[in-house]
VMD Tcl script that draws the C-alpha trace (Angstrom):
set ca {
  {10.87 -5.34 -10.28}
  {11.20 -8.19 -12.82}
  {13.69 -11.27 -10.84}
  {14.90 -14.19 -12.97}
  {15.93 -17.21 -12.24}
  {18.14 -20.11 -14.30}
  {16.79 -23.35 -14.92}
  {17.93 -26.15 -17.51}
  {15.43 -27.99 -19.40}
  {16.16 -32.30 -18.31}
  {15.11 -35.35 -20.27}
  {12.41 -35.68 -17.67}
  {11.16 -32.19 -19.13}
  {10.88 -33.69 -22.80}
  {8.67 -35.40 -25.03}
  {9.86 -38.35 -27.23}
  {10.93 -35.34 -29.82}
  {13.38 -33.26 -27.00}
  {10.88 -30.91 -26.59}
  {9.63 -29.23 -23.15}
  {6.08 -30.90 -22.74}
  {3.93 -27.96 -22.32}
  {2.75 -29.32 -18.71}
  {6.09 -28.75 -17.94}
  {6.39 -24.81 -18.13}
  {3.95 -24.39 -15.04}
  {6.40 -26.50 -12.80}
  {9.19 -23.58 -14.35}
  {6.85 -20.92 -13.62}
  {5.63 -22.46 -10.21}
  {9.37 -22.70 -9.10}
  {10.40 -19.47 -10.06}
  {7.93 -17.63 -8.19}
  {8.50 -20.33 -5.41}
  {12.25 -19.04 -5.20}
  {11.14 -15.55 -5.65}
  {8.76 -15.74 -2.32}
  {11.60 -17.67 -0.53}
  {14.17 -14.46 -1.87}
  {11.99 -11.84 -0.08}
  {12.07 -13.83 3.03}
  {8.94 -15.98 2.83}
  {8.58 -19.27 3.90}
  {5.54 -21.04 2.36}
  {6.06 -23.82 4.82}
  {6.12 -21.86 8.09}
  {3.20 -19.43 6.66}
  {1.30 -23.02 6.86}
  {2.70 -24.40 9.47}
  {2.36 -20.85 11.72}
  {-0.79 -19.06 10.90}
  {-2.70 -21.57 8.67}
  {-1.97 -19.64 5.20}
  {-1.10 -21.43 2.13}
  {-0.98 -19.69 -1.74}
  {-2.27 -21.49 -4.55}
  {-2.61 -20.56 -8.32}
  {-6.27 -19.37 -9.26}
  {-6.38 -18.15 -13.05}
  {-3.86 -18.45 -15.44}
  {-3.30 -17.43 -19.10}
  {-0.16 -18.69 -21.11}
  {0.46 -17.70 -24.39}
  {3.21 -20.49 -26.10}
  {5.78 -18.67 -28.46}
  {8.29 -20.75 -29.27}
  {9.94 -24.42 -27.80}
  {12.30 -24.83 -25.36}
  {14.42 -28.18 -26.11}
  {16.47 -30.70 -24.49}
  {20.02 -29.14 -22.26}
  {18.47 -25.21 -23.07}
  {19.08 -23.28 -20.15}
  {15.67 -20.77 -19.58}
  {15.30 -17.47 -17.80}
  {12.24 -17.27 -15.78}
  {10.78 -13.82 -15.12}
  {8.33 -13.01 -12.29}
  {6.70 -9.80 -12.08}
  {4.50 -8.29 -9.72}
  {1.55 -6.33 -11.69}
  {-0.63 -6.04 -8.47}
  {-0.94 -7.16 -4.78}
  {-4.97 -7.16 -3.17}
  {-5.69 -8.28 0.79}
  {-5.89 -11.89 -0.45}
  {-4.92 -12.14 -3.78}
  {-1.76 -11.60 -6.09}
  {-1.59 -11.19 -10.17}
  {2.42 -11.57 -12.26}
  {3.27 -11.91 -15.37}
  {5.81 -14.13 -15.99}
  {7.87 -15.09 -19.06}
  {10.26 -18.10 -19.75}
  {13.58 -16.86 -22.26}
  {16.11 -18.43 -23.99}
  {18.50 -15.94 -24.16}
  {16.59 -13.31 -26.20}
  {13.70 -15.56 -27.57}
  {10.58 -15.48 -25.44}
  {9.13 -19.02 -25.26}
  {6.67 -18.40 -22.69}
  {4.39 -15.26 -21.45}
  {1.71 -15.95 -18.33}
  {-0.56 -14.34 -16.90}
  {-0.78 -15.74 -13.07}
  {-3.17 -15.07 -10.29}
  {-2.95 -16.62 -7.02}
  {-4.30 -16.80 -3.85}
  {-3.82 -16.41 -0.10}
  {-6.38 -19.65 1.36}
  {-6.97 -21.03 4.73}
  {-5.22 -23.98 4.63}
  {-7.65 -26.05 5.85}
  {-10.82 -25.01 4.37}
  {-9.35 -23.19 0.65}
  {-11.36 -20.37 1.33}
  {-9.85 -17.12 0.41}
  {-7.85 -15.41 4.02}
  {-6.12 -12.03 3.96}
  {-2.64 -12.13 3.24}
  {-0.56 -11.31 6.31}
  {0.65 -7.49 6.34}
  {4.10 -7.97 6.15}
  {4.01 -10.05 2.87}
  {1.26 -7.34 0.83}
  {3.81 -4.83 1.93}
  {6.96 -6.68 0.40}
  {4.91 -7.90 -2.71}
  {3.78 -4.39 -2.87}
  {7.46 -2.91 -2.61}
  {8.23 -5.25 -5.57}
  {4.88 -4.05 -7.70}
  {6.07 -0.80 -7.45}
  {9.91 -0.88 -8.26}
}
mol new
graphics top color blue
foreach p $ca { graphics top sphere $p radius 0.5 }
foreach p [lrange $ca 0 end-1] q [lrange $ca 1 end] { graphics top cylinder $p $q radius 0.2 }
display resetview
């Protein structure tokens, strides 16, 4: 299952020249998978808050294609590629209409919150990321 989600590109986003900075397309990427967890139900904050579990990004590979500008509204694509006990891998691409600006490769983690070492995911969440790797 590929999900997208809309987000406009803000001075804030730009360099002098009204182009995204390219710091700026992991906030884009972090927030669409962000929105994705919260869409199947999972709450990042009460995963911490109830059973010490936070996710964080491990390894990532971006390949830049093309510029997103100043007012361009971008499609951000997350896709599950595989789900382990404690870790997650995507791809994820950022659009502009047809024109792929961005393609990432993301892994992330599931960590004990307090001492960011690697903790099995809970269950219910490998089953739902699984669900998604497989549709």
């Amino acid at each position: 299952m590929t999900e997208g989600f809309r987000y406009r590109v803000y001075w804030e986003d730009t360099d002098a020249g009204g182009v995204v900075y390219h710091a700026r397309y992991l906030q884009f990427l972090e927030r669409a998978r962000s929105d994705w967890l919260a869409g199947l139900g999972v709450s990042q904050t009460e995963l911490r808050r109830e059973q010490g579990l936070i996710f964080a990004v491990t390894r990532m590979q971006i390949d830049f294609c093309s510029p997103a500008r100043l007012e361009d509204e971008l499609d951000v694509f997350v896709r599950v590629q595989s789900v382990g006990r404690a870790r997650m891998d995507f791809t994820q691409q950022i659009r502009r209409g047809d024109d792929l600006l961005i393609e990432a490769a993301v892994r992330a983690a599931c960590l004990d919150a307090e001492r960011f070492a690697p903790a099995r995911m809970p269950a219910e969440i490998q089953e739902k990321l699984r669900a998604c790797a497989e549709s």
